[in-house]
PDB file of N, CA, C and O in Angstrom, chain B, residues numbered from 101:
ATOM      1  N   UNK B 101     -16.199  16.016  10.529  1.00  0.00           N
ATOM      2  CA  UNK B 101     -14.914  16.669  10.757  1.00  0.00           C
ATOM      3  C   UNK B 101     -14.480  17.351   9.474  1.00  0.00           C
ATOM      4  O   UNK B 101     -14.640  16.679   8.455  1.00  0.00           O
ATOM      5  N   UNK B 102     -13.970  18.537   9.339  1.00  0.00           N
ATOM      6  CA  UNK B 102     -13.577  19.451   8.665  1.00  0.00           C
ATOM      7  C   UNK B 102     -12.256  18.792   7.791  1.00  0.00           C
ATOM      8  O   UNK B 102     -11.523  18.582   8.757  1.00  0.00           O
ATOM      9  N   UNK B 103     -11.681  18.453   6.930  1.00  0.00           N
ATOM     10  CA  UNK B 103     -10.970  17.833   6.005  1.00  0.00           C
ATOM     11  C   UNK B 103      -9.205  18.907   6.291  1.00  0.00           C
ATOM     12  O   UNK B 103      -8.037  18.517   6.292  1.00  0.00           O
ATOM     13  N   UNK B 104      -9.876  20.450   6.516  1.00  0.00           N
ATOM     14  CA  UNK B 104      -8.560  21.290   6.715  1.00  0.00           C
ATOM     15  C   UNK B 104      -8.086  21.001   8.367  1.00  0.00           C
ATOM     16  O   UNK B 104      -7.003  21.400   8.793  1.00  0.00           O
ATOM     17  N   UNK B 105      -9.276  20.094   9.382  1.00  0.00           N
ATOM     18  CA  UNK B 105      -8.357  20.293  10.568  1.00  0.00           C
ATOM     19  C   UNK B 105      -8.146  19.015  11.118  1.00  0.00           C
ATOM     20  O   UNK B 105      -7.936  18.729  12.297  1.00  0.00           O
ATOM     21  N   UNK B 106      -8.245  18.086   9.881  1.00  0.00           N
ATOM     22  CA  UNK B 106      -7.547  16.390  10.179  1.00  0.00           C
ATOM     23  C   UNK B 106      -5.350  16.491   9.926  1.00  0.00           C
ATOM     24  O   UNK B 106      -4.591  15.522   9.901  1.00  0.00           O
ATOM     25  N   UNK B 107      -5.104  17.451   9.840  1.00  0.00           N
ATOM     26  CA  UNK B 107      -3.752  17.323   9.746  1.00  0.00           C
ATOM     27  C   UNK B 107      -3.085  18.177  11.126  1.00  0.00           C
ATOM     28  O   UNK B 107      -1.874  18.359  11.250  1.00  0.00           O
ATOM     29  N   UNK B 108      -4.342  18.760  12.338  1.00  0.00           N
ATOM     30  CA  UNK B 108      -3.742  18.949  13.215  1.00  0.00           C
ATOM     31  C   UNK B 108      -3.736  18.358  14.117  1.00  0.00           C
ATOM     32  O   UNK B 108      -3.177  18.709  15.156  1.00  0.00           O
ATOM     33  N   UNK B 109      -4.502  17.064  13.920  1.00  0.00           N
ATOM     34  CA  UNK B 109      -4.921  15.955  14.898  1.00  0.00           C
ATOM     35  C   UNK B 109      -3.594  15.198  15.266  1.00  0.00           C
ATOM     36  O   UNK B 109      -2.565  15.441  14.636  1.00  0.00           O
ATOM     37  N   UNK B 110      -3.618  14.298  16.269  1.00  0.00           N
ATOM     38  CA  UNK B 110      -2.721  13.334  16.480  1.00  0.00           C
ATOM     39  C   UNK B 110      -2.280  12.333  15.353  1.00  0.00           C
ATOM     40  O   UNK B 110      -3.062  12.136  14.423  1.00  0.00           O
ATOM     41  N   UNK B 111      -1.254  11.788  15.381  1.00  0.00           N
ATOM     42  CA  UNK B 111      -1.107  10.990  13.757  1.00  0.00           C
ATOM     43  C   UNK B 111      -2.183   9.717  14.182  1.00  0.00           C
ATOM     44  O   UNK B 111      -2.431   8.891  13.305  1.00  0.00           O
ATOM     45  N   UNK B 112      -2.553   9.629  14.971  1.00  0.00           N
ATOM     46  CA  UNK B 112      -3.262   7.861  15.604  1.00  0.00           C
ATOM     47  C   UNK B 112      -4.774   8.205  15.611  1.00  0.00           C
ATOM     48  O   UNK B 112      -5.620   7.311  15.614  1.00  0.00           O
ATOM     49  N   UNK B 113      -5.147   9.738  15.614  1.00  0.00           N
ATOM     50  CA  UNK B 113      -6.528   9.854  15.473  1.00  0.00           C
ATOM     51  C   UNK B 113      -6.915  10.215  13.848  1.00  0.00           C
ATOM     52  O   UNK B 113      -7.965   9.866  13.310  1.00  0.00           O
ATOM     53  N   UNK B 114      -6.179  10.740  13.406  1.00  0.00           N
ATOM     54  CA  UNK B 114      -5.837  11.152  11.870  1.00  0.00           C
ATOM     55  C   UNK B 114      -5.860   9.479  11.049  1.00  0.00           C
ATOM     56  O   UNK B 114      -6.729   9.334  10.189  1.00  0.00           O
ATOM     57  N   UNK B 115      -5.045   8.447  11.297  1.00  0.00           N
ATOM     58  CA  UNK B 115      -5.679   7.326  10.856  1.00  0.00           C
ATOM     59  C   UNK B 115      -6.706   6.960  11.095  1.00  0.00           C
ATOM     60  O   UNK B 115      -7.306   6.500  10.124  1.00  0.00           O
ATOM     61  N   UNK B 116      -7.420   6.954  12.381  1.00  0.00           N
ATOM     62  CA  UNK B 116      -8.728   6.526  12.538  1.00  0.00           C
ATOM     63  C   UNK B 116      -9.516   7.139  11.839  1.00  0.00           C
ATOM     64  O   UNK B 116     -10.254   6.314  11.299  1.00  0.00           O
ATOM     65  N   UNK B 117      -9.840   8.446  11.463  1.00  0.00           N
ATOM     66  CA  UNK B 117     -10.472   9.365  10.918  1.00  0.00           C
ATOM     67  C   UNK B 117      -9.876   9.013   9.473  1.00  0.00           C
ATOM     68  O   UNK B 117     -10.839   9.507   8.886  1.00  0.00           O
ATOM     69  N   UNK B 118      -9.365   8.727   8.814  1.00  0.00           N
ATOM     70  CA  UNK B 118      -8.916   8.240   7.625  1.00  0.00           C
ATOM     71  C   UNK B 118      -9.550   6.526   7.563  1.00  0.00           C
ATOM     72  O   UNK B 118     -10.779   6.510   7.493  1.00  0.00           O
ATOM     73  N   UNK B 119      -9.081   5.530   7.575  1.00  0.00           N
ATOM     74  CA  UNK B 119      -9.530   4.376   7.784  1.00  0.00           C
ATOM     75  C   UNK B 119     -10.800   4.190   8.571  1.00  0.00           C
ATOM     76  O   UNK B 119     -10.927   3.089   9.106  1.00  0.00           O
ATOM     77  N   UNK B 120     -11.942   5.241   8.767  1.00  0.00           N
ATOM     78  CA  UNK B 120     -12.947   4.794   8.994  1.00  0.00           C
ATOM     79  C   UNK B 120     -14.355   5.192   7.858  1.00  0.00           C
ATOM     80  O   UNK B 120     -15.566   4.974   7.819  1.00  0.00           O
ATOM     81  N   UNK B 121     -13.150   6.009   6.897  1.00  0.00           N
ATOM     82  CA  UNK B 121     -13.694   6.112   5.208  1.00  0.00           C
ATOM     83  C   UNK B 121     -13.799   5.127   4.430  1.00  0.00           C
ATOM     84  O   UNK B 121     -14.652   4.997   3.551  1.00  0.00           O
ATOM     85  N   UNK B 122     -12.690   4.158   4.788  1.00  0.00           N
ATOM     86  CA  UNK B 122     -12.334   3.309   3.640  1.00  0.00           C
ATOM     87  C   UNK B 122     -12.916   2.267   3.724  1.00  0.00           C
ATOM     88  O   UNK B 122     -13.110   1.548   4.704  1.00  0.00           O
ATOM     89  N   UNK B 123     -13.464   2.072   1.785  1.00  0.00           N
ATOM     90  CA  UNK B 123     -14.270   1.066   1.945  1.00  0.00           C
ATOM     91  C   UNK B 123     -13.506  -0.772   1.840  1.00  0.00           C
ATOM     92  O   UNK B 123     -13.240  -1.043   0.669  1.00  0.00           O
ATOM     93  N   UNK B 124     -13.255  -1.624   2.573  1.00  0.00           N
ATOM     94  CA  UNK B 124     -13.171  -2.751   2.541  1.00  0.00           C
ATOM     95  C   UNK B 124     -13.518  -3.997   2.006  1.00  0.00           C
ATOM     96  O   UNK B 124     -14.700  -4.295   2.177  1.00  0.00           O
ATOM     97  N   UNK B 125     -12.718  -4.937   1.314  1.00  0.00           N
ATOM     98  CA  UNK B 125     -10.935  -4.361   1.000  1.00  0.00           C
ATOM     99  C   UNK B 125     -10.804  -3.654   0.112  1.00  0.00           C
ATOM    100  O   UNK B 125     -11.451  -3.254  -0.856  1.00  0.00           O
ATOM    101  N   UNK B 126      -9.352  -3.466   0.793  1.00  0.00           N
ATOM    102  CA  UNK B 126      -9.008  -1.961  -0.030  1.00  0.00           C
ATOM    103  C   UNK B 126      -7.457  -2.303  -0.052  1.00  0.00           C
ATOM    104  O   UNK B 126      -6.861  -3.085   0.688  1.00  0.00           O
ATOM    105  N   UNK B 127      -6.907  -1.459  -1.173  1.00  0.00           N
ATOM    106  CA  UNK B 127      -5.107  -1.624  -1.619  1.00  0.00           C
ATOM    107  C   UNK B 127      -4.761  -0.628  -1.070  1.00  0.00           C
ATOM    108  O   UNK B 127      -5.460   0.267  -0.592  1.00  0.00           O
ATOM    109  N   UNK B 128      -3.138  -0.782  -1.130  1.00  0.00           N
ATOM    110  CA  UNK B 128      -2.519   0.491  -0.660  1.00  0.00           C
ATOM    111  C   UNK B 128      -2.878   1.825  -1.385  1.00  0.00           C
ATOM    112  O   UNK B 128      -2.881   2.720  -0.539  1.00  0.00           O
ATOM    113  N   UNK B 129      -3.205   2.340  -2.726  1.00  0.00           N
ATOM    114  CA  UNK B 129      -3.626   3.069  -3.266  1.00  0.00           C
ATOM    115  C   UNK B 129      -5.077   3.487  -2.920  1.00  0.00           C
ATOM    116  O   UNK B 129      -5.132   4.716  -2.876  1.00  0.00           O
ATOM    117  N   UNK B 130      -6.415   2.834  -2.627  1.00  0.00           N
ATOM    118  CA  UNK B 130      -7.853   3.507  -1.829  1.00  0.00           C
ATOM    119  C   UNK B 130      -7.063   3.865  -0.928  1.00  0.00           C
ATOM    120  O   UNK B 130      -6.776   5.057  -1.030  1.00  0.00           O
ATOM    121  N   UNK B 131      -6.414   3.159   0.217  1.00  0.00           N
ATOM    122  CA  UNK B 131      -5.430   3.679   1.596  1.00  0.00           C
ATOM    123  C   UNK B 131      -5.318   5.424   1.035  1.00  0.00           C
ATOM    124  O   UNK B 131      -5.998   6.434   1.220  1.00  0.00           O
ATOM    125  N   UNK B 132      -4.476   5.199   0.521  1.00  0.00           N
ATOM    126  CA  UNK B 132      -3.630   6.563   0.464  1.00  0.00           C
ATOM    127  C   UNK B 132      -4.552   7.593  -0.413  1.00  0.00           C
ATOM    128  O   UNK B 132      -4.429   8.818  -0.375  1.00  0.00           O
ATOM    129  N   UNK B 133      -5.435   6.922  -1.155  1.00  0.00           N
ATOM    130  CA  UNK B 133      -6.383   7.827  -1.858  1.00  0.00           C
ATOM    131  C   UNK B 133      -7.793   8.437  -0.718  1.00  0.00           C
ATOM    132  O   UNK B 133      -8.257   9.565  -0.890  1.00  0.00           O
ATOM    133  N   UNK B 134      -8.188   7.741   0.111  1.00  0.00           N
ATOM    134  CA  UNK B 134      -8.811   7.641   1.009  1.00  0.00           C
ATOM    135  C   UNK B 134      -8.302   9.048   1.891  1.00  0.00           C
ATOM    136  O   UNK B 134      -9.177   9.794   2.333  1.00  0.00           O
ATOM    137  N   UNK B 135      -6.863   9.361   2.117  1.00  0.00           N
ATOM    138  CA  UNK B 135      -5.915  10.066   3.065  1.00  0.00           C
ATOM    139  C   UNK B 135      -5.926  11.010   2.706  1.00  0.00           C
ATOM    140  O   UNK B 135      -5.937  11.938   3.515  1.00  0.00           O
ATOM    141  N   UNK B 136      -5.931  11.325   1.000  1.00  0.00           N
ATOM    142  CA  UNK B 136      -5.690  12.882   0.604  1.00  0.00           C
ATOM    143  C   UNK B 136      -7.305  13.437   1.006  1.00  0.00           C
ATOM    144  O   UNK B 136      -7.755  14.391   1.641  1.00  0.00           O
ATOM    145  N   UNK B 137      -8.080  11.887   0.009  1.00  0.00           N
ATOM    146  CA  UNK B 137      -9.272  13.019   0.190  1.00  0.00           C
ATOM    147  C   UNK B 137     -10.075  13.665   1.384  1.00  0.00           C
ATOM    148  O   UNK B 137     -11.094  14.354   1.332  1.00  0.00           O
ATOM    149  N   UNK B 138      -9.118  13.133   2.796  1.00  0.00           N
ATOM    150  CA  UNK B 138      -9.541  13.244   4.377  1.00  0.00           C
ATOM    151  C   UNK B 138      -8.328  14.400   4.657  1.00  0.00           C
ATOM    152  O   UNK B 138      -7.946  14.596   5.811  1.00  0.00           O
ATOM    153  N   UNK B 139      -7.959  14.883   3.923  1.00  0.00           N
ATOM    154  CA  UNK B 139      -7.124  16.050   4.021  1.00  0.00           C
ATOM    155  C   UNK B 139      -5.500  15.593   4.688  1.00  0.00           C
ATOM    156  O   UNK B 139      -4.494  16.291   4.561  1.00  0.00           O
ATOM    157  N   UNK B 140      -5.557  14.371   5.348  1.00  0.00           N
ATOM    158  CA  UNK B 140      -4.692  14.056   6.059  1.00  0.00           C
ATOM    159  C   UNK B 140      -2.857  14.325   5.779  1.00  0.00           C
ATOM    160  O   UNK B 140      -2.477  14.498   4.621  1.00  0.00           O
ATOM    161  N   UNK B 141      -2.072  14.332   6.671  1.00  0.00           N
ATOM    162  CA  UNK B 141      -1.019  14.987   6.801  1.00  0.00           C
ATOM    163  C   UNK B 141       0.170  14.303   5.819  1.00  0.00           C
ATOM    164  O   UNK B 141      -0.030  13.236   5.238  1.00  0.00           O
ATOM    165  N   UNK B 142       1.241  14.941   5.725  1.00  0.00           N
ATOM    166  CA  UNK B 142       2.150  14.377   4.582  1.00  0.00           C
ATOM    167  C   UNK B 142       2.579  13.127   5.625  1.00  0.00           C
ATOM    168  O   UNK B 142       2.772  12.072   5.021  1.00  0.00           O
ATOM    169  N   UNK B 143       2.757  13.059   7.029  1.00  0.00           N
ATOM    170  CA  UNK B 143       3.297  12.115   7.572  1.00  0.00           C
ATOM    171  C   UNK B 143       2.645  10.824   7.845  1.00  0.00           C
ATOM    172  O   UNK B 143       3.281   9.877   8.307  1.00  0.00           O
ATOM    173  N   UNK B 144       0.759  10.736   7.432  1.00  0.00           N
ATOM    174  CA  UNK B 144       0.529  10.210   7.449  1.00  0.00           C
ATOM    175  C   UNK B 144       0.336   9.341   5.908  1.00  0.00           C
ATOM    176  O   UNK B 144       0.576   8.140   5.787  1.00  0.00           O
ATOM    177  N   UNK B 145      -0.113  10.176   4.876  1.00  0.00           N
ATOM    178  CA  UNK B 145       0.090   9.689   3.260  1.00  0.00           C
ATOM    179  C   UNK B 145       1.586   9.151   2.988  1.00  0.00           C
ATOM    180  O   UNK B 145       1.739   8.083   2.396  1.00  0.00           O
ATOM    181  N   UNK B 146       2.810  10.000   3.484  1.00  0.00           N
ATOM    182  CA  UNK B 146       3.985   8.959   3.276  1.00  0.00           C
ATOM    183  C   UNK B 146       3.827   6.983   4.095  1.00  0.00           C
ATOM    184  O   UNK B 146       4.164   5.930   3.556  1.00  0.00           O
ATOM    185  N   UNK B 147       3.239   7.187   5.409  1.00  0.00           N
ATOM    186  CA  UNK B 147       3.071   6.287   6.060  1.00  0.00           C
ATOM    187  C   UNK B 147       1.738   5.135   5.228  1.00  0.00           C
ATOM    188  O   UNK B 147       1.524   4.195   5.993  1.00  0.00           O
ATOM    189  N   UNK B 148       1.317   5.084   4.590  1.00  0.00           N
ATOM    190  CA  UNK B 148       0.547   4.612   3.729  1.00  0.00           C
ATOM    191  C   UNK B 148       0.967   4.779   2.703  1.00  0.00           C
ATOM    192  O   UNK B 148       0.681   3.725   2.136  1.00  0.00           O
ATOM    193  N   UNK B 149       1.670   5.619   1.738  1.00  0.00           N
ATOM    194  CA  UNK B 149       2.522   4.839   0.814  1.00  0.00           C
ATOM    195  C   UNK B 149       3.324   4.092   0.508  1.00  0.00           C
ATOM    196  O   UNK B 149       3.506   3.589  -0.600  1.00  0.00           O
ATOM    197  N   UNK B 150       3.993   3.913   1.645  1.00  0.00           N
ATOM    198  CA  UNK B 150       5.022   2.934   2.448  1.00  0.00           C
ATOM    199  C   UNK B 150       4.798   1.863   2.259  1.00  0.00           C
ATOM    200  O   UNK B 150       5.590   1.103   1.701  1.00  0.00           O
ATOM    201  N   UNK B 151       3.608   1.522   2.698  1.00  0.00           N
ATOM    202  CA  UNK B 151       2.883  -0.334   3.008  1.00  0.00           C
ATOM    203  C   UNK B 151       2.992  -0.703   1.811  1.00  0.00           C
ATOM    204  O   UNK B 151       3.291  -0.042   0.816  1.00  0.00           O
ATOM    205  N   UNK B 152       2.627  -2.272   1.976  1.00  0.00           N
ATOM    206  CA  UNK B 152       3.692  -3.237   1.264  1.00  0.00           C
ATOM    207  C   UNK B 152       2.194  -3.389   0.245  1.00  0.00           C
ATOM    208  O   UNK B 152       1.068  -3.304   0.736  1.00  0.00           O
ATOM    209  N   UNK B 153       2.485  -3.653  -1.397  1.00  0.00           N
ATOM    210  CA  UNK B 153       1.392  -3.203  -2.505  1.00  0.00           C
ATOM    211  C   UNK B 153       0.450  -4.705  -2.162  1.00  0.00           C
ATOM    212  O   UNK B 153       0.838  -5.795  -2.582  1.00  0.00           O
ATOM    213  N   UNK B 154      -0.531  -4.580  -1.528  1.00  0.00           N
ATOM    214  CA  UNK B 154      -1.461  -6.004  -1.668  1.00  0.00           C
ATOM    215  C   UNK B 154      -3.176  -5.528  -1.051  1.00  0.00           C
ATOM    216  O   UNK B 154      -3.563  -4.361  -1.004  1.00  0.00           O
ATOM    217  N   UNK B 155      -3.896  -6.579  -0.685  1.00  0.00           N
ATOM    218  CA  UNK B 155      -5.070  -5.856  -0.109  1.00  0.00           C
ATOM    219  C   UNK B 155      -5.070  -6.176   1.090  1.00  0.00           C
ATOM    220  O   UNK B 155      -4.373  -7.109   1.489  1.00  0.00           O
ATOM    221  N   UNK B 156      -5.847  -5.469   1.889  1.00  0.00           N
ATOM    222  CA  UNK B 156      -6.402  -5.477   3.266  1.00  0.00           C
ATOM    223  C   UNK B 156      -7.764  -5.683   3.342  1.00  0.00           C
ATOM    224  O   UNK B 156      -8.673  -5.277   2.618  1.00  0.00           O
ATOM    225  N   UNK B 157      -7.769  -6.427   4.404  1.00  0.00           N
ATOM    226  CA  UNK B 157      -9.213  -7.232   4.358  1.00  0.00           C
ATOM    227  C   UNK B 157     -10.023  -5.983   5.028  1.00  0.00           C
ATOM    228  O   UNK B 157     -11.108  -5.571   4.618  1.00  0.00           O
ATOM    229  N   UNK B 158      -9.099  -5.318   6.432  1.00  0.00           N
ATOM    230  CA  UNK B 158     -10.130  -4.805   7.314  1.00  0.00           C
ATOM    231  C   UNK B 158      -8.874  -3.722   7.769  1.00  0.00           C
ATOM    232  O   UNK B 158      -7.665  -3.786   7.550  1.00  0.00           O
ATOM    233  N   UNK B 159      -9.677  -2.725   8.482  1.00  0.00           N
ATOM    234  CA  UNK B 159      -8.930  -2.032   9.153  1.00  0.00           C
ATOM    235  C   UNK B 159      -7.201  -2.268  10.717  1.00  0.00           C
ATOM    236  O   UNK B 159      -6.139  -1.662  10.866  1.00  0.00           O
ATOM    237  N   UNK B 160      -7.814  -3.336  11.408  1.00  0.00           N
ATOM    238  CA  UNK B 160      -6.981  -4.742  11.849  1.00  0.00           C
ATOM    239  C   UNK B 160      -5.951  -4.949  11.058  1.00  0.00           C
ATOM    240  O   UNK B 160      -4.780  -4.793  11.405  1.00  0.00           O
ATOM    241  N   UNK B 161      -6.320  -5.301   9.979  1.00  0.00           N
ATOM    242  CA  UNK B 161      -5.163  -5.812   9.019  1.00  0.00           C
ATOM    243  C   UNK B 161      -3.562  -4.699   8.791  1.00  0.00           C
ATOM    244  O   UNK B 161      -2.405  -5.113   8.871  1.00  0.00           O
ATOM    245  N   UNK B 162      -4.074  -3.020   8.455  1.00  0.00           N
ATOM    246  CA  UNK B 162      -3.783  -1.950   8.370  1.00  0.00           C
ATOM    247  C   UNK B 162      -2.674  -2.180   9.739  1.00  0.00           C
ATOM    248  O   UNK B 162      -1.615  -2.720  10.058  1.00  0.00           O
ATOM    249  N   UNK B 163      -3.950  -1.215  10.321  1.00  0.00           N
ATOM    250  CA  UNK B 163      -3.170  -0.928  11.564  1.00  0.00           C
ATOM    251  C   UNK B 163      -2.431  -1.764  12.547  1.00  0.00           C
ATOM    252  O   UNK B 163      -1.781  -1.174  13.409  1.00  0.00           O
ATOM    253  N   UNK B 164      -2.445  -3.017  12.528  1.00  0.00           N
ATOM    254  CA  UNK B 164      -1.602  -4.151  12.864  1.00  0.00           C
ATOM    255  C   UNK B 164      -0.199  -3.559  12.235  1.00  0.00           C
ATOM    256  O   UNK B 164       0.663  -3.052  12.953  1.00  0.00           O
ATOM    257  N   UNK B 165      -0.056  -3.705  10.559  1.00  0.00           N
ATOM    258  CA  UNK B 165       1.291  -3.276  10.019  1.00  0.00           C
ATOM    259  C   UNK B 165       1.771  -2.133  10.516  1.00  0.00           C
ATOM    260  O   UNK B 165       2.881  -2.219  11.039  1.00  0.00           O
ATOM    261  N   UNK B 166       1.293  -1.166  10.504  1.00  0.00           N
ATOM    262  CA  UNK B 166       1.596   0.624  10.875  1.00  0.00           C
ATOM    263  C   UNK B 166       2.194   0.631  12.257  1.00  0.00           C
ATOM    264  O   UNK B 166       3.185   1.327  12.475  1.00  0.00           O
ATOM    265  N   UNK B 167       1.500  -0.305  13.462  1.00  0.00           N
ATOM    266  CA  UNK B 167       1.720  -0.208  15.272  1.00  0.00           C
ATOM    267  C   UNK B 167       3.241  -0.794  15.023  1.00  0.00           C
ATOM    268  O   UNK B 167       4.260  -0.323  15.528  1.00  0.00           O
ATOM    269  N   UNK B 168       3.149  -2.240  13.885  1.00  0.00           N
ATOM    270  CA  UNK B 168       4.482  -3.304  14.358  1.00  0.00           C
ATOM    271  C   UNK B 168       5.435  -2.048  13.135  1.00  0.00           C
ATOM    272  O   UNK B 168       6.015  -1.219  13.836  1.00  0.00           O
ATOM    273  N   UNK B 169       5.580  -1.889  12.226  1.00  0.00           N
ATOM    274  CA  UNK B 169       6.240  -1.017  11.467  1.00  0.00           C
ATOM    275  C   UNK B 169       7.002   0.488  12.387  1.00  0.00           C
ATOM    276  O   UNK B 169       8.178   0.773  12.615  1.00  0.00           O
ATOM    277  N   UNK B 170       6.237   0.899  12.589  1.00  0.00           N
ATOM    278  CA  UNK B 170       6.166   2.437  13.171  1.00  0.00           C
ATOM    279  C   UNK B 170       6.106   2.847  14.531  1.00  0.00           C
ATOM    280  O   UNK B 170       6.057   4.013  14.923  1.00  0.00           O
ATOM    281  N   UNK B 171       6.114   1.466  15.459  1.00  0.00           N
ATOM    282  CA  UNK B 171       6.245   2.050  17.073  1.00  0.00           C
ATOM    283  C   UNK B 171       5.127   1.929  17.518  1.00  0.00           C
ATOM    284  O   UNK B 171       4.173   1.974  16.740  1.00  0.00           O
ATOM    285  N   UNK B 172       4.949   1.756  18.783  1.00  0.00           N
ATOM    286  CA  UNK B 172       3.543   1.759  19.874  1.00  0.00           C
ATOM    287  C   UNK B 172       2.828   2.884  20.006  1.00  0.00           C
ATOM    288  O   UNK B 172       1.882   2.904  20.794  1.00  0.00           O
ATOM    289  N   UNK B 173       3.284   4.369  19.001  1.00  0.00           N
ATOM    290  CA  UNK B 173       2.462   5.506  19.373  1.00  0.00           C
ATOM    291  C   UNK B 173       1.513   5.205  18.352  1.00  0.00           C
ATOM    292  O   UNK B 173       0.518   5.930  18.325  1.00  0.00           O
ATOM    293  N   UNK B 174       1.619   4.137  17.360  1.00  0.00           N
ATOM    294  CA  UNK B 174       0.757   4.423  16.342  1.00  0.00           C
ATOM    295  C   UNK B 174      -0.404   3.117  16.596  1.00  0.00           C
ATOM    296  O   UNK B 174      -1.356   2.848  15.864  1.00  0.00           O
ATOM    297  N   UNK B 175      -0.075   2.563  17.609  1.00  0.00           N
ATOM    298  CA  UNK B 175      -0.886   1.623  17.948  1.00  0.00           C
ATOM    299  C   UNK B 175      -2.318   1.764  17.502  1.00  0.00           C
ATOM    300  O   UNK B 175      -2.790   0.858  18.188  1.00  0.00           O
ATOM    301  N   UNK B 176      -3.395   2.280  16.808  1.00  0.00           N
ATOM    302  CA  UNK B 176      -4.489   2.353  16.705  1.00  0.00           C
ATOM    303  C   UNK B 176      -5.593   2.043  17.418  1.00  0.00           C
ATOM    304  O   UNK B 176      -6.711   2.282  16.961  1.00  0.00           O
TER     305      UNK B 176
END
């Protein structure tokens, strides 16, 4: 996938396509470093700068916080 057309994607496929870069575990900073370098959208890099500073074991871990944080559209 093209890095310029991950910010026209859905925000829920745009994480998947982001978090299926990242290598595990990973802090909120790979997160969000992971996001720029996947081109991904300001709404999704604010949404990962957000999360709380610790590690994540797995992708589960992530997107668990983001669905209960952010609503059922982001359910992953």
């Amino acid at each position: 996938m093209s890095a310029s057309r991950l910010p026209e994607e859905p925000i829920d496929l745009q994480f998947t396509d982001v978090l299926r870069e990242v290598r595990w575990p990973a802090n909120k900073d790979d997160l969000v470093d992971a996001a720029r370098a996947a081109g991904a959208s300001n709404e999704v890099l604010a949404i990962l700068d957000g999360m709380p500073e610790q590690d994540y074991r797995d992708v589960a871990a992530v997107t668990a916080l983001i669905g209960s944080n952010y609503g059922p559209g982001l359910g992953i």
